[in-house]
N, C-alpha and C positions, 0 to 999 in steps of 0.2 A: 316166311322169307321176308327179308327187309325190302322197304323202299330202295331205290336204286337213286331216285329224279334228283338228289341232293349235289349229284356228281356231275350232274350238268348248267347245275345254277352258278351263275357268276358271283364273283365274289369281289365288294372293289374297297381297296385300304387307303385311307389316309396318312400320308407319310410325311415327317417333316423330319430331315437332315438321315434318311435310312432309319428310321424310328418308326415305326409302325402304331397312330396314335387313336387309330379308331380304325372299322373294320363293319360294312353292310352290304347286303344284296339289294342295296337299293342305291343305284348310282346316282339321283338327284338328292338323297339325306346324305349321303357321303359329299358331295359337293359342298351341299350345304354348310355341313360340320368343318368343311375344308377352309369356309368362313373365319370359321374364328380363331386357324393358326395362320399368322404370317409366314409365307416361305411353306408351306406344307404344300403335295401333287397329291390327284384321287388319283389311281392306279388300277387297272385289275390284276388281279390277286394273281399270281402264278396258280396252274392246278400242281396237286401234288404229284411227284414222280415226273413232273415233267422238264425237261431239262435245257439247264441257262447257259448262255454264251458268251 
């Protein structure tokens, strides 16, 4: 049977202009990385199936 714990871990993207430019479970490297675009937000990642408004 597979791991399951994958579907509980956050997920946070780096997004500059709705462009999805980088992507980690680790929200201080995602920060980080958010560094080196001007205008880019770290975000967490929608789960999938889950739904937007």
């Amino acid at each position: 049977m597979p791991c399951s714990c994958a579907k509980n871990r956050k997920t946070f993207e780096v997004a500059v202009s709705d462009k999805v430019v980088y992507s980690s479970t680790s929200e201080p490297t995602a920060k980080a990385v958010s560094k080196r675009y001007p205008g880019s937000v770290v975000r967490e990642k929608a789960k999938t199936g889950a739904e937007t408004s």
